[in-house]
C-alpha positions, 0 to 999 in steps of 0.5 A, a space after each residue: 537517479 541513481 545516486 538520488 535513489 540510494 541516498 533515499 534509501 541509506 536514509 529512510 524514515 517512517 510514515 509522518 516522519 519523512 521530514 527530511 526526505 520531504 525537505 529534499 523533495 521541496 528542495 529539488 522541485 523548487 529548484 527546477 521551478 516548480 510551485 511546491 507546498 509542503 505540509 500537505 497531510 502532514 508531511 506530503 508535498 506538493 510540485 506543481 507546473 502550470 503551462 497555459 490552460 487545459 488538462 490537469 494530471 497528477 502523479 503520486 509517489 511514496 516516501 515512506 519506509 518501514 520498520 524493519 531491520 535491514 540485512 542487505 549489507 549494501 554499501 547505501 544500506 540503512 543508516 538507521 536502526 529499525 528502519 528501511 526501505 523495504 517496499 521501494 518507495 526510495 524507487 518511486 520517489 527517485 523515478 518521479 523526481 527524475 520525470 519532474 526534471 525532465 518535464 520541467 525541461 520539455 516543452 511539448 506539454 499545456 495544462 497543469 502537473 501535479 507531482 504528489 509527493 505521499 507520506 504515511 502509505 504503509 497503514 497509515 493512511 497517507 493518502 487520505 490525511 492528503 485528501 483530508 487536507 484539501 489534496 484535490 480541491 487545492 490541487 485539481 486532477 483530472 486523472 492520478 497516476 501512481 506506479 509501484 515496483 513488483 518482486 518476481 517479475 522481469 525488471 522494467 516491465 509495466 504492468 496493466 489492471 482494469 478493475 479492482 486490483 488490489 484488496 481492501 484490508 480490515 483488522 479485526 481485534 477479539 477479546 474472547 472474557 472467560 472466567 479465569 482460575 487455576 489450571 488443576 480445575 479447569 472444571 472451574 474456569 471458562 478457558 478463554 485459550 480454548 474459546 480462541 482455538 475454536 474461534 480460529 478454526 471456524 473461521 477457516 470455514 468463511 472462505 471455504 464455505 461462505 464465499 464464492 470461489 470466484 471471488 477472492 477472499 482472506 481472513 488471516 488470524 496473525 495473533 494470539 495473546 493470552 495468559 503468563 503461566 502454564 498453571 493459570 487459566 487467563 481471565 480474556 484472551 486476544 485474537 487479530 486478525 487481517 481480512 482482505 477481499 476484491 468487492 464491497 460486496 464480499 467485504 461486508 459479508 466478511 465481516 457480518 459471517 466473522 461476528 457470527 461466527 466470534 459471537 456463537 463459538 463464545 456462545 457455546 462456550 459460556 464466554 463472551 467477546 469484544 469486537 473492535 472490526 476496524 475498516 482500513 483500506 478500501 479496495 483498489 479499483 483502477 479506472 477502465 479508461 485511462 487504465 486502457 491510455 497508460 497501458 496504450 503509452 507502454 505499448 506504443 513505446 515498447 511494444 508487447 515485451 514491455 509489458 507484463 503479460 498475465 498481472 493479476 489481482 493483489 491481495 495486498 492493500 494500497 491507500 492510493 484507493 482514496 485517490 481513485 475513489 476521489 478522481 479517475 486513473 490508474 496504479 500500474 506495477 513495474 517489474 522489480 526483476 526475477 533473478 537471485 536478488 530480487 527479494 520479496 517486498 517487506 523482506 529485510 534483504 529487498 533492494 529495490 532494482 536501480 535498472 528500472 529507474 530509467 525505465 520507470 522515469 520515462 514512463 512517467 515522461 511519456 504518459 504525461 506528455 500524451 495526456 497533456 497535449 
């Protein structure tokens, strides 16, 4: 596993462009007898091992990596300029294709096994290019399953949701026009700079002021772009932002109290704006009952130090909500450590923790051997 683990990640590639680690994937589930289809929402494969008649689970992984330079210095570090393994889906990949060979060898299961293999998760929609492709209708699922490392807590721990758990996540791009000129008559211009300040302020007052404290809430202004010269008033100037909430609900009225709010400070101001409000990911919604049966599996097995104690709601975004909007299950998390090394996900200097591959790959075993009696 851990060999596998590392050659993923000394060899990471981008969203819909996991060909090789695709291939490797195939490879190794063809070889331990699995029916597999590649090609699924582009590059995403498909294992799937069928034992007589009865329940049908599905177990999704990630294979893709982001484009970030490491700094890690590891000897299975990045071969790749630009590219790495930042977020552990070398991990999950590894942990799964582990637990495929195992099952394959085990007896004491019936139904079907559908080993999801997913491209593309970080933005780009990997899951739904799956879906969109026919993913459950090929590929029936009573109940999906998918597990995702967490920085910051004790390495192997698992970790239980019931509910919305993790954000949904729009981007929202404003060009603020204005009327450029020089900057020695500002007199003369609308200052589309100065309309952009305003915009970002007020919008600090939506969380604050527009929804319920008890109801979590982003709205993140991550760019500003305008102007070339410190004597020149810009014609337009661009804002982006990144805006997350916990309920449909909340999300809609995100959107409705920022274009209230981009439109009347442009107002004010004589300018006027394009807004292109983007929905990406849905909100992560774990289902009560089959969320409650993975958590069971971990307890049977483990006891309570198996799990992590107070996992709360991440205002981080994952596109394994299309899968849970289409069928039931659960995404759990699984400790990546809490010692000097463990560095946050997205960072330059993040490993993903090879002492829970073991424990990730068992986990696996177990659940699927419960559900499929």
């Amino acid at each position: 596993m851990i060999a596998l683990r590392r050659r993923l990640h000394a060899c990471p590639e981008l969203g819909f462009e996991e060909h090789a680690t695709s291939e490797l994937v195939a490879t190794l589930l063809a070889e331990w007898g699995y029916r597999v289809t590649q090609g699924v929402g582009k590059t995403g494969v498909v294992g799937t091992l069928t034992r007589g008649t009865g329940y049908s689970l599905g177990l999704r992984a990630d294979m893709d990596a982001l484009p970030i330079e490491e700094a890690t210095q590891l000897p299975h570090a990045s071969q790749v300029g630009g590219v790495m393994h930042a977020c552990g889906h070398d991990g999950h990949t590894a942990m799964l294709l582990a637990a495929a060979k195992c099952l394959a060898e085990r007896t004491q299961w019936r139904g079907t096994l559908n080993l999801i293999f997913q491209p593309a998760e970080e933005g780009l929609g990997g899951a739904r290019k799956m879906i969109e492709d026919g993913l459950f209708e090929r590929f029936p699922c009573d109940a999906v399953y998918a597990m995702h490392n967490v920085p910051g807590v004790a390495a192997g721990r698992l970790g239980f949701y019931s509910g919305p758990f993790m954000a949904s996540a729009d981007e929202v791009k404003i060009r603020v026009i204005g009327r450029g000129g020089h900057g020695a008559s500002p007199h003369l211009t609308i200052d589309p700079v100065v309309v952009c300040a305003s915009i970002v302020m007020a919008l600090q007052s939506i969380v604050a002021r527009n929804i319920d404290p008890q109801h979590p809430a982003v709205v993140t202004v991550g760019a500003i772009h305008s102007g070339t010269a410190s004597n020149v008033v810009p014609p337009h100037a661009d804002l982006l932002l990144s805006v997350r909430a916990l309920s449909p609900e909340v999300r809609a009225s995100l959107e409705k109290r920022i274009g209230d709010i981009v439109q009347g400070q442009v107002a004010a101001y004589g300018a006027h704006a394009e807004i292109d409000y983007r929905g990406d990911y849905p909100v992560l919604v774990n289902h009560p009952a089959e969320t409650e049966l993975a958590r069971q599996v971990a307890l049977d097995w483990g006891g309570p130090n198996a799990l992590i104690d107070d996992l709360r709601p991440f205002m981080a975004s994952e596109d394994f909500a299309y899968m849970l909007e289409r069928c039931p299950g659960s995404y759990l998390s699984i400790g990546n450590g809490d010692d000097a090394r463990s560095h946050s996900l997205h960072n330059p200097e993040y490993d993903f923790n090879d002492d829970c591959l073991a424990i990730g790959a068992s986990y696996w075993v177990m659940l699927a051997e419960r559900i499929l009696q």
